[in-house]
N, C-alpha and C positions, 0 to 999 in steps of 0.2 A: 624433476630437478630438486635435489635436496637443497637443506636449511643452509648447509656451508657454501654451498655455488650462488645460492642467491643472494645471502647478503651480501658478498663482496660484488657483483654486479651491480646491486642496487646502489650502495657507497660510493662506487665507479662514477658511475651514472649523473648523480646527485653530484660529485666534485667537476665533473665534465661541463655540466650547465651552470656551476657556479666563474668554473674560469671563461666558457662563451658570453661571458657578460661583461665585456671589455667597456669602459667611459669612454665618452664623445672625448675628442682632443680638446683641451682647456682651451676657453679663450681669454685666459690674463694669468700673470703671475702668481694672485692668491689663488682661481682656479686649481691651477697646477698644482701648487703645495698640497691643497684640500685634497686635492683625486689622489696624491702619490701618499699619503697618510689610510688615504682609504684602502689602497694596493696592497700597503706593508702590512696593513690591519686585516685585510681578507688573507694571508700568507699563513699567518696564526688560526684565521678562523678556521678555512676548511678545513684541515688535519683534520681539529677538531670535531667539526659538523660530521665527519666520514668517518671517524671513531666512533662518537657517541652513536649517529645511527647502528650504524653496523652492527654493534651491539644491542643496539635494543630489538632490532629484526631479526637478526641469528637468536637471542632470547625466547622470542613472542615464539617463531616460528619452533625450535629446539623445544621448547616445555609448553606449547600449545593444547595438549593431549595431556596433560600431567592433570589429576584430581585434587591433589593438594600441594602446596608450597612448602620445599623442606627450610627447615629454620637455616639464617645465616650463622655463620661463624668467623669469630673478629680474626682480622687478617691484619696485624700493625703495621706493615711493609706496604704492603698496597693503601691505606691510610695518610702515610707519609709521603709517599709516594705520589698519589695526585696533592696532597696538599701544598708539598713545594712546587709540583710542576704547576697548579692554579696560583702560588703567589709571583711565580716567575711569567707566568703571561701575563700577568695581571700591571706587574712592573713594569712590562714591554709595552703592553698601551698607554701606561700614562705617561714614560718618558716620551713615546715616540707624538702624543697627543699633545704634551706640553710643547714638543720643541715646534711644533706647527704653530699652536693657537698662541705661543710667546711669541715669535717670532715677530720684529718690527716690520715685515713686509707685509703682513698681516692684520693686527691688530697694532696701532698706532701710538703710544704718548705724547704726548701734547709737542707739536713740531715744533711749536715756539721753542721747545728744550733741548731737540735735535739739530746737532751740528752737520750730519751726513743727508740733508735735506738739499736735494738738488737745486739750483737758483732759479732753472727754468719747469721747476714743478708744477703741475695747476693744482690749484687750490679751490674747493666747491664748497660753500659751508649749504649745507644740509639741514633746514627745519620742517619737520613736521608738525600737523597740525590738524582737528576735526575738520573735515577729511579730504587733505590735500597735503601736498609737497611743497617747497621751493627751494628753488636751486639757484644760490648767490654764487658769481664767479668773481670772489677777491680779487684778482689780478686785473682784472679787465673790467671792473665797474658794471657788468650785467645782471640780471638774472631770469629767469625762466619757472613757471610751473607746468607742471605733466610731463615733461621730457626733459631727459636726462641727457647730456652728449659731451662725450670725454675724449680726448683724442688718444689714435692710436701708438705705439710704442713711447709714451711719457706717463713718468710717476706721476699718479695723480691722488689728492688726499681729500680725505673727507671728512668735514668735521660737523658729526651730527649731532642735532638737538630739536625739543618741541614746545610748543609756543602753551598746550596744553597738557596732556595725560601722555601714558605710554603709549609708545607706540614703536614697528618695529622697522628696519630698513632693510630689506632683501630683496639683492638680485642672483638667482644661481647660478646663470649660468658663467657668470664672470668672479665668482665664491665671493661675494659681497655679502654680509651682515653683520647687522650690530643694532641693538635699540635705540632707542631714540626716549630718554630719561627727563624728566623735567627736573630743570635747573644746574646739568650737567653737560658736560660736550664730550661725548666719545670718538676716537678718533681710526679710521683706517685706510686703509691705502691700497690700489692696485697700477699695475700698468697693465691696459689694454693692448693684446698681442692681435686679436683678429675684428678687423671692419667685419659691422652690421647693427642688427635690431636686435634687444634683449630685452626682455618682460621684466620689470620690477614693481613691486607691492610691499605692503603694512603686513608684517609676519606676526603683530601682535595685537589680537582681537583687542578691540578700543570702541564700537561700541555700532547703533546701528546701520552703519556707512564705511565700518572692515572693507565687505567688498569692495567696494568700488574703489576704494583707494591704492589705483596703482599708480604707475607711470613705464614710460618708454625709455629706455635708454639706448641709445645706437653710439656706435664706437665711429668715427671720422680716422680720417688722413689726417695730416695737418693742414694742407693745403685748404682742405673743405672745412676743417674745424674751424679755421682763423677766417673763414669767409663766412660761417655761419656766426661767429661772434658777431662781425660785422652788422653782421642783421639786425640782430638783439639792440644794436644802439639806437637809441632814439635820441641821441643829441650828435656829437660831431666823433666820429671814428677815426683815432689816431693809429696809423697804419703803422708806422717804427714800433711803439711802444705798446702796441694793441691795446689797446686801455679806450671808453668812451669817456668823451668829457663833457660838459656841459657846454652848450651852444652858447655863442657869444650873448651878452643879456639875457641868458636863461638864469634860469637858476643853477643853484650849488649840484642840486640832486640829477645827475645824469645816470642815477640806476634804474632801470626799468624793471617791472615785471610783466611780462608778456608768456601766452601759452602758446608754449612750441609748436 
């Protein structure tokens, strides 16, 4: 088999195994946005990838046997030619890159400033810290460390920050991230489309105890969300307003922290 049969099979071949490599169905909103940016982005790449191969195989293979290399000769058309068509891809990703990573479903501004913020949102403020998590639930006067748990089909936001160094906040497979900056609060947001367990960890090396710092997150019902809140309380659980309050002659402070 000659040079010309084979590199278009090889090219073939190689674009074949890049389109069998479909993403798991998202499980949230920002999810979804992330994987359908990575779609339109792989749409561009392969052409690509199956050009430039192509050519360097039909090359290698074609002057394989050659003794010496004949000199190039400028060619100003072909020049022009990839150089618009690299500043035209080149546009295509960052507009198509901006309108993601802008995106207020995504990447968050301080809600306090958002008007289009749902009334029944939950709200998580997020601190990290040498090396551990905690997870305050605004709404409901809780909180929790190592486990994360968001209910499903409600906008839910996160406002993260740390008590020490940098440090980072990633969950993948729900397209959760964002650092964790000392002295700032970064803000973003998802709604959980599918109940379960999901892995989250520190994506920003902070020092001898990286590893270990992850946590769990599992996506609820409501049903089961507003019951496991429940739990969390350690003073008196007001079932109307879901909110825990402090038990009669307790104290002011009816926030717990407890490990999920």
């Amino acid at each position: 088999m000659n040079a010309k049969r084979i590199a278009p099979l090889a090219t073939f071949g190689a674009a074949l195994l890049l389109l069998a490599a479909d993403p798991a169905a998202a499980q949230s909103t920002s999810a979804d946005a992330i994987n359908g940016l990575n779609e339109r982005l792989l749409v561009v790449a392969i052409p690509i990838t199956v050009l430039v191969e192509g050519i360097l195989i039909y090359t290698v293979l074609k002057f394989k046997d050659s003794d010496e290399a004949k000199p190039t000769r400028e060619n100003r058309r072909l020049e022009i030619t990839w150089t618009v068509a690299t500043a035209v891809i080149l546009l295509f990703v960052g507009i198509a890159t901006t309108m993601v990573m802008a995106d207020q479903a995504v990447i968050v501004d301080d809600v306090e400033d958002r008007a289009d913020v749902p009334d029944d949102a939950e709200h998580i403020d997020v601190t990290a810290e040498t090396y551990a998590w905690t997870f305050e639930y605004t709404r409901h006067n809780v909180s929790t460390s190592s486990k994360l748990v968001i209910p499903e089909g409600q906008e839910t936001y996160f406002n993260i920050t740390t008590r020490d160094w940098l440090h980072a906040f990633h969950v993948p497979q729900l397209g959760l991230k964002h650092d964790a900056v000392p002295g700032q609060h970064n803000y973003i947001m998802t709604t959980a489309t599918e109940p379960g367990l999901y892995q989250g960890y520190c994506a920003e090396y902070c020092g001898t105890g990286h590893s270990a710092m992850m946590f769990e997150v599992e996506v609820m019902s409501q049903d089961r969300y507003e019951g496991w809140l429940a739990d969390q309380c350690t003073g008196e659980w007001n079932e109307e307003e879901l909110t825990c309050e402090a038990p009669a002659g307790g104290s002011n402070s009816s926030n717990a922290t407890v490990a999920a």
